[in-house]
C-alpha positions in Angstrom: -79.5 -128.0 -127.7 -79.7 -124.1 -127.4 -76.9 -122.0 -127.2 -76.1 -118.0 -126.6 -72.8 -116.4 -128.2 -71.6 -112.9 -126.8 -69.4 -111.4 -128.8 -66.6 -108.9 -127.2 -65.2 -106.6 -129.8 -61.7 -106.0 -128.1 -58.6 -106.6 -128.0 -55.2 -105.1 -127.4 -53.8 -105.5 -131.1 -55.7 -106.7 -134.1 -53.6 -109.7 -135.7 -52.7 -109.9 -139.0 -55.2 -112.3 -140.4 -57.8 -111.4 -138.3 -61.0 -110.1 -140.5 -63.9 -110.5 -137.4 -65.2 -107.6 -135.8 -62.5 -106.4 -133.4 -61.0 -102.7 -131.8 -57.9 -102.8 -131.1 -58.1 -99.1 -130.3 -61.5 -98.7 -128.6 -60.9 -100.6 -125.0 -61.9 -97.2 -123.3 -65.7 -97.9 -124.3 -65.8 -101.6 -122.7 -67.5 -100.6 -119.9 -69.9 -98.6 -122.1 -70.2 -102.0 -124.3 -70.6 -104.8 -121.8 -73.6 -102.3 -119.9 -75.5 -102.4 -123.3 -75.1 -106.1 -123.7 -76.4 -106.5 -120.4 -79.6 -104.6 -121.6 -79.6 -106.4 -125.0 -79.9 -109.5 -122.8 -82.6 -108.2 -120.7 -84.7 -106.7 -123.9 -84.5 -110.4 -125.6 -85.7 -112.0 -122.2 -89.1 -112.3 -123.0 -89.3 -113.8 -126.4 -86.7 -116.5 -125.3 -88.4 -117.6 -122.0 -89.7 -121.1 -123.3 -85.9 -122.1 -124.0 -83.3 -123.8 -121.8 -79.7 -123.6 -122.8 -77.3 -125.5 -122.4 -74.4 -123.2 -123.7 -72.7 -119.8 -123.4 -70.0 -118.9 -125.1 -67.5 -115.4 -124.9 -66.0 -115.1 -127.9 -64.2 -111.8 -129.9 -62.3 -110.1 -130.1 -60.6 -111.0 -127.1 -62.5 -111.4 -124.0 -59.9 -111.8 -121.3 -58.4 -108.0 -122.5 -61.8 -107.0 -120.9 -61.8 -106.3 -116.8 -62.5 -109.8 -115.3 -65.6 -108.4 -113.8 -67.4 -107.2 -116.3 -66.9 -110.5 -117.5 -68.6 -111.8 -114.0 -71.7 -109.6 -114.5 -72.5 -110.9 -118.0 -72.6 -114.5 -116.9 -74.9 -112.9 -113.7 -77.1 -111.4 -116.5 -77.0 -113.9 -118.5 -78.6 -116.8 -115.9 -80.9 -113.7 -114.7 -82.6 -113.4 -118.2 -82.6 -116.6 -119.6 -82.9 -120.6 -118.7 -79.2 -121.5 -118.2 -79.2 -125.1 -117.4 -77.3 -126.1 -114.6 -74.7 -128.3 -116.1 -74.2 -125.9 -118.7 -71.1 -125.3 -120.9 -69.8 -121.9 -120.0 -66.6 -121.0 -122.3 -64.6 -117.9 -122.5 -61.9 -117.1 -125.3 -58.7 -116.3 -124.1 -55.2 -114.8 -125.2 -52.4 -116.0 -123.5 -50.9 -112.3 -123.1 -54.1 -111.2 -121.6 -54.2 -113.6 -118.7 -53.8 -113.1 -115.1 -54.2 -115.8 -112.0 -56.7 -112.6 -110.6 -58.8 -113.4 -114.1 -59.1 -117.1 -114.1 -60.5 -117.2 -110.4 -62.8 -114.6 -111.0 -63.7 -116.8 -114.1 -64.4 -120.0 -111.9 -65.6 -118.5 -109.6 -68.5 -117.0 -111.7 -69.0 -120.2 -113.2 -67.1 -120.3 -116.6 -66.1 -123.7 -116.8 -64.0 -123.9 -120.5 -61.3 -122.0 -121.4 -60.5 -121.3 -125.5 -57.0 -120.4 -125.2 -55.5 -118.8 -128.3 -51.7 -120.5 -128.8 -51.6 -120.9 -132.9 -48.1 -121.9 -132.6 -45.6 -122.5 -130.4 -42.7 -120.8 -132.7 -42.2 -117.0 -131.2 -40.8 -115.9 -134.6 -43.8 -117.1 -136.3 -46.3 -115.6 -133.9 -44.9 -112.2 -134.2 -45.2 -112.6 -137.8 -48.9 -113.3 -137.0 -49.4 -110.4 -135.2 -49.9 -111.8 -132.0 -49.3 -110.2 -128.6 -48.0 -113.3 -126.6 -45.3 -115.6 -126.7 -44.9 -119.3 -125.9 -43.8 -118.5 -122.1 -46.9 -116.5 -122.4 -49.3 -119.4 -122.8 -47.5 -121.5 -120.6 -47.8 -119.4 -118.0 -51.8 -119.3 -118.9 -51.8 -123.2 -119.0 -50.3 -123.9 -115.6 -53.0 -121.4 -114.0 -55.3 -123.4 -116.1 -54.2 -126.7 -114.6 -56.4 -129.5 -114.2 -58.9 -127.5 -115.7 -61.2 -127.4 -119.2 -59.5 -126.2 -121.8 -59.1 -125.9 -125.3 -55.7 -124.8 -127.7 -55.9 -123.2 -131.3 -53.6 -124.5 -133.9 -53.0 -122.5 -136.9 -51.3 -124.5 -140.2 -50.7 -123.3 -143.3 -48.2 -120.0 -142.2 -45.2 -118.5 -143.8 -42.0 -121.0 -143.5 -43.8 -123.3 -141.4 -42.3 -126.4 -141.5 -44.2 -130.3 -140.2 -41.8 -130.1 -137.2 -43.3 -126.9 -136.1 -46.8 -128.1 -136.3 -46.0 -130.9 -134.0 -44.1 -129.0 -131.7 -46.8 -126.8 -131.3 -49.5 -129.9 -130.9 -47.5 -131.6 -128.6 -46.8 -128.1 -126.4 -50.8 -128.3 -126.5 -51.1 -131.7 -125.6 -48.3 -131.8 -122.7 -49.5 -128.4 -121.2 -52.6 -130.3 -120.6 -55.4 -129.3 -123.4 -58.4 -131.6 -123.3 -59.6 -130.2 -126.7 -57.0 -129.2 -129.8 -58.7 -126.8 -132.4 -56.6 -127.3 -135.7 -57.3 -124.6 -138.3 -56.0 -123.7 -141.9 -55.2 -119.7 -142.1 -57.5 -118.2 -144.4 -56.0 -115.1 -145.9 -59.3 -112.7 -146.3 -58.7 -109.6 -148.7 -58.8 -106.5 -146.8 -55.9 -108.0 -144.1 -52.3 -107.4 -144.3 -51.6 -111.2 -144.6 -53.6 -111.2 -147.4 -50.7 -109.3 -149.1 -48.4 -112.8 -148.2 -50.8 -114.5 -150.0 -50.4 -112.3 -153.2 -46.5 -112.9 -152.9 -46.4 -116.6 -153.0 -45.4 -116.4 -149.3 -47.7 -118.7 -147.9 -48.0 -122.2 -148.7 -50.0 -123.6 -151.5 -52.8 -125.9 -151.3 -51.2 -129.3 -151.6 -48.2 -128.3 -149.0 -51.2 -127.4 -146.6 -53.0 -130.5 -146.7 -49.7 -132.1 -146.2 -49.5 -130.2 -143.0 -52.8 -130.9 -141.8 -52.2 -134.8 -142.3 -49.3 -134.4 -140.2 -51.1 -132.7 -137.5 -53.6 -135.3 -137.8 -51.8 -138.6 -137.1 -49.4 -136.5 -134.3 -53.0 -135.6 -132.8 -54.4 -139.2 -132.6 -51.1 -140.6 -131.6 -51.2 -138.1 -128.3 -55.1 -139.5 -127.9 -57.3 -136.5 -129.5 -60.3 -138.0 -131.3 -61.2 -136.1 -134.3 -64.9 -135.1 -134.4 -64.9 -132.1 -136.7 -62.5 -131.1 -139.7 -60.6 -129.1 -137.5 -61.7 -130.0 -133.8 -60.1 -132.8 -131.7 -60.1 -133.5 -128.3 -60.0 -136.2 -125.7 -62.7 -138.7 -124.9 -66.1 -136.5 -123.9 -64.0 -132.8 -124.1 -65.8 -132.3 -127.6 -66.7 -128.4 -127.5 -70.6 -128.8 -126.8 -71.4 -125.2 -128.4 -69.7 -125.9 -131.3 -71.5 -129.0 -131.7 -74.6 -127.4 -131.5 -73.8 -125.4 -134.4 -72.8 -128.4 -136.6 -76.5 -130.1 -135.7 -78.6 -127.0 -136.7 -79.5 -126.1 -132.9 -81.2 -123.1 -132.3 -78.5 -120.3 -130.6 -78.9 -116.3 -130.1 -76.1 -114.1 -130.6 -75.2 -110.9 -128.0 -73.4 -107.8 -129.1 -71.7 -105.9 -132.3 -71.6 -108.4 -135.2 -73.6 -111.5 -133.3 -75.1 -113.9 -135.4 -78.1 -115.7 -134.1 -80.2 -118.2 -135.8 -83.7 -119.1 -134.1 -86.8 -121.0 -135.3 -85.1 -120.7 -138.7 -84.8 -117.5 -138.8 -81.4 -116.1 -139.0 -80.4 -112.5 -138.6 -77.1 -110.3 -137.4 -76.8 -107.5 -135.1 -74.9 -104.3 -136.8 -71.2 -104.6 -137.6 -70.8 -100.9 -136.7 -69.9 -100.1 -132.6 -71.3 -96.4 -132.6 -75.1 -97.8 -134.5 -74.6 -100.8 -131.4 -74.8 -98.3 -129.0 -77.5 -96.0 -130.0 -80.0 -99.0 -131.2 -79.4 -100.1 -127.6 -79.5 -97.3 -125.9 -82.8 -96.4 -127.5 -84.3 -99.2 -126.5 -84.1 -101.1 -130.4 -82.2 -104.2 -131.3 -79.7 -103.9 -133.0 -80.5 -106.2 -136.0 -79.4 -105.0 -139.1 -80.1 -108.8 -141.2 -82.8 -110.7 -141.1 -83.8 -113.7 -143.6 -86.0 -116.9 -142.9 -84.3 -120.0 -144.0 -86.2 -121.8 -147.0 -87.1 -125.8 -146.3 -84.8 -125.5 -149.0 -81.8 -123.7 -147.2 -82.2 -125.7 -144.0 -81.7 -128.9 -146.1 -78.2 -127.4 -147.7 -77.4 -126.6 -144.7 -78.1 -129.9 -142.9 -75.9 -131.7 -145.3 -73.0 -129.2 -145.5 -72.9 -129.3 -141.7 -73.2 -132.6 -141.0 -70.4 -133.6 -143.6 -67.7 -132.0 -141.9 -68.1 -133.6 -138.4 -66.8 -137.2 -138.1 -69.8 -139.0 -138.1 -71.7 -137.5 -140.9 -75.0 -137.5 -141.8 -77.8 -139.2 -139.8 -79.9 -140.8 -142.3 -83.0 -141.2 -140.1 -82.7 -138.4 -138.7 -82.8 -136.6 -142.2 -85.4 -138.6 -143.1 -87.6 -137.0 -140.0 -86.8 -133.1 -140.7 -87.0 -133.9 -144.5 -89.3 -136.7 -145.0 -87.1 -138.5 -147.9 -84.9 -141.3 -148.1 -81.5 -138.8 -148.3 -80.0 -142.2 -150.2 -82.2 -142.3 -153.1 -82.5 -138.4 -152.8 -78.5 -137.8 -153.7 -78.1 -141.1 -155.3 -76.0 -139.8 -158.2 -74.3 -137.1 -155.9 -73.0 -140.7 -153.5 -72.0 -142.1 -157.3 -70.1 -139.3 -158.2 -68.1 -139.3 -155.0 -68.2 -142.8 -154.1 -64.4 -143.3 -153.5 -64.4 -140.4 -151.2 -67.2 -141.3 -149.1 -68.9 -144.0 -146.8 -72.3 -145.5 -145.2 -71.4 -146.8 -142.0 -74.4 -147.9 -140.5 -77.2 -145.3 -140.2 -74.7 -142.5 -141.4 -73.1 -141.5 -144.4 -69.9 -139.8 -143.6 -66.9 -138.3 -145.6 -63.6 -141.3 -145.1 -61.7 -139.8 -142.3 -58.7 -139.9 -145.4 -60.5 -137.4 -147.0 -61.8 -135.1 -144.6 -59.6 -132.2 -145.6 -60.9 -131.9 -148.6 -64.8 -132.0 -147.7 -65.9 -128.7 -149.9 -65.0 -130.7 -152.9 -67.3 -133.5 -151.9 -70.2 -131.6 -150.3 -70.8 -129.3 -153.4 -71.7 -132.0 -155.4 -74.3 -133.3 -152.8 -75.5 -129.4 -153.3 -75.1 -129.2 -157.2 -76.9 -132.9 -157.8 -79.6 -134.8 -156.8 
């Protein structure tokens, strides 16, 4: 699988968590922005004409604060410059306050078939706290228009006063309002945001009360029929996001716009984080690449097993054995010793036990620290 990313710097407020590369204030220069993507597209055609992909994903930022067409004309570009199969994932992020019934047919009708909708929680208290500019009516509204369709609803866990009944409420809001695919993810205050300043206070939960939350998101999750096939992705039976996959087996993907990451052939770079050096490397006719490093035989083994470990199904022993040529077994034989309690061969994988999922950076570092 091969996969583009277009990243879409904008959004109407930045939320209080949020550390990625988004302008709350900056909305005027979209048009400007989604031109010079278009010709970032078209300079990268040629070096990318012996791939097919099978994914394209919108992310931000918030894409759906953007107007609906310029959203059109990238998917138009995109299948004009590069192999887009035909039964390709297409999947634009969404925030409930941003949505319109005008949007969502102009999606369709472009050919976006998966919709990432941003809920987080389904407590309005909680998501103003957040920072967030919609309410629960406001992603209700955004699910009924999304009705019968593909789409996907972010959990957050682990915020201030949260209790085990909210979590569920806001799973089984996600669940009933039709969500084929439930993303379920632990905040992560990053210095730098203003929840990072809860943190310092003591006003987010601790560790232990988090994993406690995530356990009971789990089991509500599976009883309502989401299969989990990623730490924190669940869905129902064939919804699992195919571009996220994609990521998790060490596919090839290209990255569009400020801040894209791209990794190709092993080599991994990152377009500028800064929107004014965006524009005039564009506009100039240069990429706008601003990190570049080849990943070591070394590197892609690392990250192999680090990937692999937090999906569901683990690592693929012969299929290691065919990018590495070793026996992955013997290889991290005392690394299996060391955690042996927390994790499993089943068949021709080795997985982390679905008990101990949650805690899967404890067990991966010592496949990384031991051989």
């Amino acid at each position: 699988m091969t996969g583009i990313y277009v990243h879409i710097p904008f959004c109407k407020s930045k939320c209080r968590y949020c550390d990625f590369a988004s302008f709350p204030d900056k909305l005027c220069f979209a048009e400007s922005y989604m031109a010079c993507v278009y010709r970032e597209m078209a300079m990268r055609s040629e070096e990318l004409k012996g791939y097919k992909f099978d994914t394209l994903y919108i992310g931000g930022g918030t894409p759906s604060v953007v107007d609906e067409n310029y959203i059109a004309m990238l998917v138009a570009a995109a299948r004009k410059n590069f192999n887009i199969a035909a039964d390709a994932e297409i999947t634009i992020e969404m925030n409930p306050g941003t949505v319109s019934a005008k949007k969502i047919e102009t999606y369709l009708k472009c050919g976006i078939n998966r919709f990432s909708v941003g809920l987080q929680t389904a407590i309005d208290r909680q998501l103003v706290e957040l920072g967030r500019v919609h309410s629960l009516n406001d992603f209700l509204l955004c699910a009924k228009l999304l009705k019968g369709k593909n789409f996907s609803a972010d959990v957050m866990i682990g915020l201030a006063n949260q209790t085990v009944a909210d979590i569920e409420k806001t799973i089984e809001t996600a669940a009933y309002s039709g969500a084929k695919h439930i993303s379920m993810y632990a905040l992560s205050p990053e210095d730098g945001t203003p929840i990072y300043t809860d943190y310092l206070n003591g006003e987010l939960p601790d560790g232990d009360e988090v994993a406690e939350m995530y356990a009971a998101g789990v089991k509500k999750l599976q009883e309502l029929g989401y299969n989990r096939y990623e730490v924190s992705n669940f869905c129902k039976e064939g919804f699992e996001s195919r571009h996220n996959l994609n990521y998790w087996r060490r596919g090839d993907y290209i990255g569009f716009g400020v801040a894209a990451s791209s990794c190709v052939n092993n080599i991994r770079f990152t377009n500028t984080f800064d929107l004014d050096e965006y524009f005039k490397c564009i506009l100039s006719n240069h990429l706008a690449v601003k990190d570049r490093e080849e990943v070591d035989l070394a590197g892609q083994e690392e990250e192999f097993i680090m990937l692999a470990l937090r999906t569901s199904r683990g690592i693929n022993l012969n299929e290691y054995k065919r990018i590495f040529n070793k026996n992955f077994l013997e290889e991290y034989a005392a690394a299996i010793q060391k955690v042996g309690a927390y994790v499993e061969v089943n068949g021709d994988f080795l997985k982390i036990k679905d008990e101990n999922l949650f805690i899967q950076n404890s067990v991966i570092v010592e496949f990384l620290r031991t051989k």
